[in-house]
C-alpha positions as CSV (number, residue, x, y, z in Angstrom):
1,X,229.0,218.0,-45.6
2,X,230.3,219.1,-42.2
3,X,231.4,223.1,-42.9
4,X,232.8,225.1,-40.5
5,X,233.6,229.0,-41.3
6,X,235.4,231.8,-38.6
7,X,236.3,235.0,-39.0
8,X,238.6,236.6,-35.9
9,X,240.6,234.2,-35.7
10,X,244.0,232.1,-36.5
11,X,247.4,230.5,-36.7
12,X,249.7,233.2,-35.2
13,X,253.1,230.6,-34.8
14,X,254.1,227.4,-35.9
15,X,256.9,225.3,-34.7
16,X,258.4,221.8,-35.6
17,X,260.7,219.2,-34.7
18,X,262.4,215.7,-36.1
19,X,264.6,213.3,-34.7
20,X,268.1,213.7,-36.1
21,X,268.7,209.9,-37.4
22,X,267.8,210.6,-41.2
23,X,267.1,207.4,-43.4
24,X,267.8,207.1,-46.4
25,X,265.5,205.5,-49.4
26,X,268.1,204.2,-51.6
27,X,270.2,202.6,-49.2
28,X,267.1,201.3,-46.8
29,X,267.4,198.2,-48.8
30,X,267.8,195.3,-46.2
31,X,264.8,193.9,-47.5
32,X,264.0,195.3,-51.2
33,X,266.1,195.6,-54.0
34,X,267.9,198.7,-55.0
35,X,265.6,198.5,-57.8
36,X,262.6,197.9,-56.0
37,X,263.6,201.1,-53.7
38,X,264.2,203.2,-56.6
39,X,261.0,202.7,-58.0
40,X,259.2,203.5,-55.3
41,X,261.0,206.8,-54.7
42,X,260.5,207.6,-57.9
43,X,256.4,207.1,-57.8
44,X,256.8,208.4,-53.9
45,X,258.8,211.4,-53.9
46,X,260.2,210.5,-50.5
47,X,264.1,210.2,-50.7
48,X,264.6,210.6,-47.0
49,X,263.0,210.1,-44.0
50,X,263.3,210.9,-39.9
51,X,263.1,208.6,-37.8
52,X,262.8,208.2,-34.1
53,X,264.8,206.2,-31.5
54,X,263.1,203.1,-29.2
55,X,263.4,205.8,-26.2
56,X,261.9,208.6,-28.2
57,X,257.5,208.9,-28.1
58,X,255.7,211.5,-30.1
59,X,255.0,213.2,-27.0
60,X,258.6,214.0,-26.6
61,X,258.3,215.5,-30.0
62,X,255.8,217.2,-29.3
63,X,257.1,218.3,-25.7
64,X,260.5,219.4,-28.1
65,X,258.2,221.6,-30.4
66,X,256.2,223.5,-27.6
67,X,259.0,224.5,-25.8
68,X,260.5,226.3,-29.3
69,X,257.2,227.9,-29.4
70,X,257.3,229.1,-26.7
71,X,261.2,230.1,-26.6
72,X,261.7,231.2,-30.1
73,X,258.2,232.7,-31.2
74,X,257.4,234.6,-28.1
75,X,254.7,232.6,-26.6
76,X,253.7,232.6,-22.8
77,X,252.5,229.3,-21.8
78,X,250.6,231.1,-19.2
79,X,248.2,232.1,-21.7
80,X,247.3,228.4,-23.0
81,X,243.7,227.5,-22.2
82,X,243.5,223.9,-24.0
83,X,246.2,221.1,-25.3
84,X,244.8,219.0,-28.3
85,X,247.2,216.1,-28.8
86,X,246.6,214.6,-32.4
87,X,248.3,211.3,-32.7
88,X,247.8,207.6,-33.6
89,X,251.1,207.1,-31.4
90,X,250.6,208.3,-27.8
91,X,252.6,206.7,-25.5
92,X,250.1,204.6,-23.6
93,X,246.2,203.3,-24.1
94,X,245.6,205.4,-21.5
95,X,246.2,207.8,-19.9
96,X,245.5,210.2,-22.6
97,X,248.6,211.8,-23.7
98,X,247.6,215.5,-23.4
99,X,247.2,215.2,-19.7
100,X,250.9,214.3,-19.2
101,X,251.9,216.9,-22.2
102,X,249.9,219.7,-19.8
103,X,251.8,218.5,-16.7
104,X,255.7,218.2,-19.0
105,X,254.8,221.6,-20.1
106,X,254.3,223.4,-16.8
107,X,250.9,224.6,-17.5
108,X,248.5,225.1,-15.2
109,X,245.5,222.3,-13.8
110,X,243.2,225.1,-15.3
111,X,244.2,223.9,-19.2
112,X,241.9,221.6,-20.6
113,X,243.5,218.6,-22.6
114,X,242.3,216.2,-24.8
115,X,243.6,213.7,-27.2
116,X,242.7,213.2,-31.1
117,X,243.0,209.9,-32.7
118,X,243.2,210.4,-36.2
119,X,246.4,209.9,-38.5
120,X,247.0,211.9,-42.0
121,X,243.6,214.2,-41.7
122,X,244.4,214.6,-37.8
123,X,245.7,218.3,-38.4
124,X,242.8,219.2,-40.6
125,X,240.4,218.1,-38.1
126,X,242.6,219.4,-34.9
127,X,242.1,223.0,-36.6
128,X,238.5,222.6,-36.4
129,X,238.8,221.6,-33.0
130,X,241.0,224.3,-32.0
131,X,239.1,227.0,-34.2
132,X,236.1,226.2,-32.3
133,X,237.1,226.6,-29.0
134,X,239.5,230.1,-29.8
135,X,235.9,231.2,-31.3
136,X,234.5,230.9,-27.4
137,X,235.2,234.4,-25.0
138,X,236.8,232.8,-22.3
139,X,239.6,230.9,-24.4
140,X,242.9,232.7,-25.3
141,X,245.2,230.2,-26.9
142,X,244.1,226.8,-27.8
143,X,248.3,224.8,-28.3
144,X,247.4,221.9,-31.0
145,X,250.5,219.0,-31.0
146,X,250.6,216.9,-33.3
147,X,252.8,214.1,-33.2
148,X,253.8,210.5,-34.8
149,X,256.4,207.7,-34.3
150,X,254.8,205.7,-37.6
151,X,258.1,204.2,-37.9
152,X,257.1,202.1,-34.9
153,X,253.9,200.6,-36.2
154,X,254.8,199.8,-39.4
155,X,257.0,196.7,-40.6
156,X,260.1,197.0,-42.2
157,X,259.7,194.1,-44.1
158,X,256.5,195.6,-45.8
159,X,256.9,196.4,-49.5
160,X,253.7,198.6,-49.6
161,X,254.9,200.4,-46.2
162,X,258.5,200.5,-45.7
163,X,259.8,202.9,-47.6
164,X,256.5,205.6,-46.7
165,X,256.8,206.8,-43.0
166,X,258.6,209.2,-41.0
167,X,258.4,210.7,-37.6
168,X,258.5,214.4,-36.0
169,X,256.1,216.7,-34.6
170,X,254.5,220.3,-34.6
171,X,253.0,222.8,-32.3
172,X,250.2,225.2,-33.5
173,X,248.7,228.0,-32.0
174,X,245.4,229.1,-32.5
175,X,243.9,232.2,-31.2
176,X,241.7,235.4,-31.7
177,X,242.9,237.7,-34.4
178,X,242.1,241.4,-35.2
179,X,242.4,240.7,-38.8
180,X,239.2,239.0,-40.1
181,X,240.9,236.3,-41.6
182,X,237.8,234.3,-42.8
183,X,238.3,230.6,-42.8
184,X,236.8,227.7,-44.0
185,X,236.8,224.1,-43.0
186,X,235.3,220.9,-44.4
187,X,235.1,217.4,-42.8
188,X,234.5,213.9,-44.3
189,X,234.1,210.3,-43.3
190,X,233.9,207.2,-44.8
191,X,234.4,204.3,-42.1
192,X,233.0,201.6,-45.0
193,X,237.0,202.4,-45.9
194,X,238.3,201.4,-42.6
195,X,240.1,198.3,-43.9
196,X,242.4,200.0,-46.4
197,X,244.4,201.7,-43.4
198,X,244.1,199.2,-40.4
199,X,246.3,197.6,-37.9
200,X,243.6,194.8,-37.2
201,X,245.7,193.5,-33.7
202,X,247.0,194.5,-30.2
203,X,243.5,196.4,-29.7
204,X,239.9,195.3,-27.9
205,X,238.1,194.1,-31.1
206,X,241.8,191.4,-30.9
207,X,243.6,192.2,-28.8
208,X,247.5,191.1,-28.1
209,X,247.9,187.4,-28.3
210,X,250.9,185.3,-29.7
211,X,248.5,185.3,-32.8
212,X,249.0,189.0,-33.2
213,X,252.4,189.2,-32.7
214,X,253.2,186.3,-35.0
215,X,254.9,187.3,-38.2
216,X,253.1,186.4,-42.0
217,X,254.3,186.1,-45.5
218,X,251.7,188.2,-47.8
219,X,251.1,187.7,-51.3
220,X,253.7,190.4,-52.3
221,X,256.4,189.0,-49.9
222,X,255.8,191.3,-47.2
223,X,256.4,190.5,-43.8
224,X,254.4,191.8,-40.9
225,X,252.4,190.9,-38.0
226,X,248.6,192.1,-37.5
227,X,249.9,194.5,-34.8
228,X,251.7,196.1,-37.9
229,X,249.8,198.6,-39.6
230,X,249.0,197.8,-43.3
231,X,247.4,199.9,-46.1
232,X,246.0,198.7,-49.5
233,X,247.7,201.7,-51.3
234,X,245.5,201.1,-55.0
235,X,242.3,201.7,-52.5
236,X,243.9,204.5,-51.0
237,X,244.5,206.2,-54.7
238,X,241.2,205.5,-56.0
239,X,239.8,207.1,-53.0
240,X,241.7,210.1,-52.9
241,X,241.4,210.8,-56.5
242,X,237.6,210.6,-56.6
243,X,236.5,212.3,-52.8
244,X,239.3,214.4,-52.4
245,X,239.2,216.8,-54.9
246,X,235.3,216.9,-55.3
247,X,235.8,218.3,-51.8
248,X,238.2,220.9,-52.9
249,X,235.7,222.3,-55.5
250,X,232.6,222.4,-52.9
251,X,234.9,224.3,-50.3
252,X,236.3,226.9,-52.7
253,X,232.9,227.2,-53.7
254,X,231.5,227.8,-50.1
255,X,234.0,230.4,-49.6
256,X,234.0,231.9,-52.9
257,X,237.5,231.6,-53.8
258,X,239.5,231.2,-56.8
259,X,242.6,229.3,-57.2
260,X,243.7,232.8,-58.2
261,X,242.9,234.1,-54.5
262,X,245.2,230.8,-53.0
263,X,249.1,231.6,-52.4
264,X,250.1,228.2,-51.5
265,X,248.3,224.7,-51.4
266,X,250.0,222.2,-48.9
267,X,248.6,218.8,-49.0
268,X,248.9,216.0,-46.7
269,X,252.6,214.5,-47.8
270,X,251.0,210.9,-48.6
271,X,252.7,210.4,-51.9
272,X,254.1,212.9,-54.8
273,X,252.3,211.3,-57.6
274,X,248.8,211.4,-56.0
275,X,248.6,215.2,-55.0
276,X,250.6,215.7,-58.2
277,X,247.5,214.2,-59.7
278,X,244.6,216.4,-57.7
279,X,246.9,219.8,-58.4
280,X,247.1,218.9,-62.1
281,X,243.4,218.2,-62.3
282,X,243.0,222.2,-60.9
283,X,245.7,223.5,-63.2
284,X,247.4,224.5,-60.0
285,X,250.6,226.3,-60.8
286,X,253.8,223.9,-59.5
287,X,255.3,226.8,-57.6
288,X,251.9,226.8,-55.6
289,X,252.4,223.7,-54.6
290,X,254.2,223.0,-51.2
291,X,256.5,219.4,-51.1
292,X,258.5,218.2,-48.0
293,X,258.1,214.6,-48.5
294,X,261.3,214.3,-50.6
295,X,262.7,215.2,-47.1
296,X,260.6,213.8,-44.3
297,X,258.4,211.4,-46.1
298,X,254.7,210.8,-44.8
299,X,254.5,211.7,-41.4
300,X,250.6,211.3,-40.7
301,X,249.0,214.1,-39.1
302,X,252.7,216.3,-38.8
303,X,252.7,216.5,-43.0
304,X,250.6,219.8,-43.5
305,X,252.5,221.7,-40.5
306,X,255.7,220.3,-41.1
307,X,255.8,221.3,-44.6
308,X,254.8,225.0,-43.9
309,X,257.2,225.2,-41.6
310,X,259.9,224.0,-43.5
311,X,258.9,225.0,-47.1
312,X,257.6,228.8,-45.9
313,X,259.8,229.6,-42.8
314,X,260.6,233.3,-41.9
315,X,258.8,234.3,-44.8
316,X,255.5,233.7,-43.0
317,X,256.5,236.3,-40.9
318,X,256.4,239.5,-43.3
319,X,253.7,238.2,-45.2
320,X,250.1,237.1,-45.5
321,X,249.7,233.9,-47.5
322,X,246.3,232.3,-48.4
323,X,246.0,228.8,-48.0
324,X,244.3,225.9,-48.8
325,X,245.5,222.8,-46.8
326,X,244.2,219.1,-47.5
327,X,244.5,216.2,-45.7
328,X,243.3,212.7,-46.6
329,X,243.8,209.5,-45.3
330,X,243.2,206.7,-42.3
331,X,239.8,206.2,-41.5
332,X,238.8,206.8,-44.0
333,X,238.5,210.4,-43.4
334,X,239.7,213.3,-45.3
335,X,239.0,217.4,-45.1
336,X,240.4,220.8,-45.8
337,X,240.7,223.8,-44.8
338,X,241.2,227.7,-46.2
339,X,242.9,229.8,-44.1
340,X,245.3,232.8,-43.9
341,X,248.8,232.8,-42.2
342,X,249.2,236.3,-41.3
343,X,252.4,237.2,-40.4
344,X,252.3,234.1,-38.7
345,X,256.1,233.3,-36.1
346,X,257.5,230.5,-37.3
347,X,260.3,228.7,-35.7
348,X,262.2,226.5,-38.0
349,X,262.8,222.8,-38.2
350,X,264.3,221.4,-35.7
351,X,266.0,218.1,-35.1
C-alpha cells in the first residue's frame, strides 16, 4: 500500500463556501416521481443540495473560500508557497486552474501551483500532496482548494445521478506545527474500475462530436448524453464495502490506533447508507460519525472539508479532535487519512 506518515505538521484553518440556490430533493421532481424521489432520499440521506449558477466555476468557489481564509482566520497570503487545485471541474482543459487561482488571489509569481484531477478521494490525496511539501524547509504554507460544479456534468434526467450531486468549495491550510501531531495517510488505486464512474465523451480518447452530445434513453429511463457523467452505483457499493474498510483496519493498524483514540470519523458524503454500512461494521458510535449530505449532498472532493467545517465549526478552535477521514470514489481510487485538528480556525459555511 502507498503509506505516508508526518509528524510537525497540519491543518491549522479551514474555510468553505456554497452557492446560495439550495435544491430541494422532494420537489426536484421534473423528471421522477415524488415516489421515486422519496426513495432515493431515503437510501441517500441527501434532502438538499447547492447548486451553482451557469456563470459560477469552481474556481470562483474556490477564489470565495480563500479570501474567508484569509479575512476571517487570520491568514496572510504572503506566506503561501504552493496552490493545489483539486477538481474534476476547472474551468478550462487548459490552462490549469491553479495558475489563474495564484494570479485571482494576488499571490506572488514565486507560489507554485498545480492542479489535481481526482473527484470524491481528491481531498484525501490533496493532503498527501500538501503534507509532503509543508514537510520540505523552504515551504511555509501549502493553500489546498478544492472545488466542484458536479451539477454541470451530470444529467438531470439521470435516475441513478440526479438527485446525488451538489456544488461548493473549501480552502485548507497546511503547514508546520509545534505539536507533533503524528499523521497517517493511505492511498489506493484500482483503474480496472474506471468504468463505473466515467464520462466516456468530450475528451481525447472521443472527443466532442454531435455523437457525444446526442441525448440516449438507458435501460432505466435515464436520459443523458456521453458527455454526461454516469456511475453504475451497485459497482460503486460493492467496491466500497469490500476495499474501503479493509483499508481502515491496515491504517489504524499502521498507526496504532483504536477507535477509542478517534473523536470523529468524516467520510466522503457519497451516500448515508454506505458509510452507515462501514461505521456499523467498526461499531463506531453514531455521534462519531460526521453527516452533511442531508444538507449539501455529494459534492466530490469538497465532502470531507465541507462537513468539518460545517458539522465541527468554532469548536475546532478550543479543541483538539482526532480524526480519521475517508474518501472513496471515481477512479477507482480511495484512501484515508488520520490526523489531528488542533485548535484548528475555522471559518464557517458560507454561501
Amino acid at each position: 500500500m502507498s503509506f505516508l506518515s508526518f509528524t510537525h505538521v497540519g491543518i491549522t484553518a479551514i474555510s468553505a463556501v456554497v452557492p446560495p440556490q439550495v435544491i430541494d430533493n422532494s420537489k426536484y421532481t421534473h423528471f421522477m416521481t415524488p415516489e421515486e424521489a422519496s426513495s432515493v432520499i431515503k437510501m441517500t440521506g441527501i434532502a438538499q443540495r447547492r447548486f451553482a449558477d451557469e456563470k459560477t466555476c469552481s474556481s470562483d468557489l474556490c477564489v470565495a473560500a480563500a479570501e474567508r481564509l484569509f479575512s476571517e482566520c487570520g491568514i496572510d497570503r504572503n506566506e503561501i508557497d504552493l496552490i493545489i487545485f483539486v477538481s474534476q471541474t476547472p474551468d478550462y482543459r487548459t490552462p490549469p486552474t491553479s495558475m489563474m487561482l495564484q494570479d485571482r488571489l494576488g499571490l506572488s509569481k514565486d507560489v507554485g501551483a498545480y492542479d489535481i484531477n481526482l473527484g470524491c478521494s481528491g481531498y484525501i490525496y490533496g493532503l498527501a500532496n500538501a503534507f509532503l511539501y509543508a514537510s520540505q524547509p523552504t515551504i511555509r504554507k501549502v493553500l489546498l482548494l478544492n472545488g466542484e460544479t458536479k451539477s454541470k456534468a451530470y444529467s438531470t434526467k439521470d435516475k441513478g445521478t440526479s438527485l446525488l450531486f451538489g456544488d461548493g468549495a473549501t480552502a485548507t491550510i497546511v503547514e508546520k506545527t509545534d505539536y507533533p501531531n503524528p499523521t497517517f495517510i493511505s492511498l489506493k488505486s484500482d483503474g480496472a474500475g474506471a468504468k463505473h464512474i466515467i464520462m466516456p465523451g468530450g475528451g481525447y480518447r472521443k472527443p466532442s462530436s454531435l455523437e457525444t452530445l446526442q441525448e440516449r434513453v438507458y435501460e432505466d429511463g435515464s436520459i443523458r448524453t456521453e458527455e454526461h457523467g454516469s456511475m453504475d452505483g451497485a459497482a460503486i457499493f460493492n467496491f466500497t464495502i469490500t476495499e474501503v474498510p479493509s483499508d481502515i483496519k491496515n491504517l489504524m493498524q499502521k498507526a496504532n490506533a483504536g477507535w477509542d483514540e478517534i473523536d470523529y470519523f468524516v467520510p466522503h458524503q457519497a451516500n448515508k447508507f454506505i458509510t452507515d454500512h462501514i461505521a456499523k461494521k467498526f461499531k463506531v458510535p453514531a455521534e462519531k460519525v460526521l453527516y452533511s449530505l442531508q444538507k449539501y449532498g455529494n459534492t466530490s472532493s469538497v465532502s470531507i472539508p465541507l462537513t468539518i467545517v460545517s458539522e465541527l465549526g468554532d469548536t475546532a478552535l478550543e479543541n483538539v479532535y482526532r480524526l480519521l477521514l475517508c474518501g472513496f470514489g471515481v477512479g477507482l481510487s480511495w484512501g484515508n487519512v488520520i490526523t489531528e485538528l488542533h485548535n484548528c480556525r475555522i471559518a464557517g459555511v458560507c454561501d
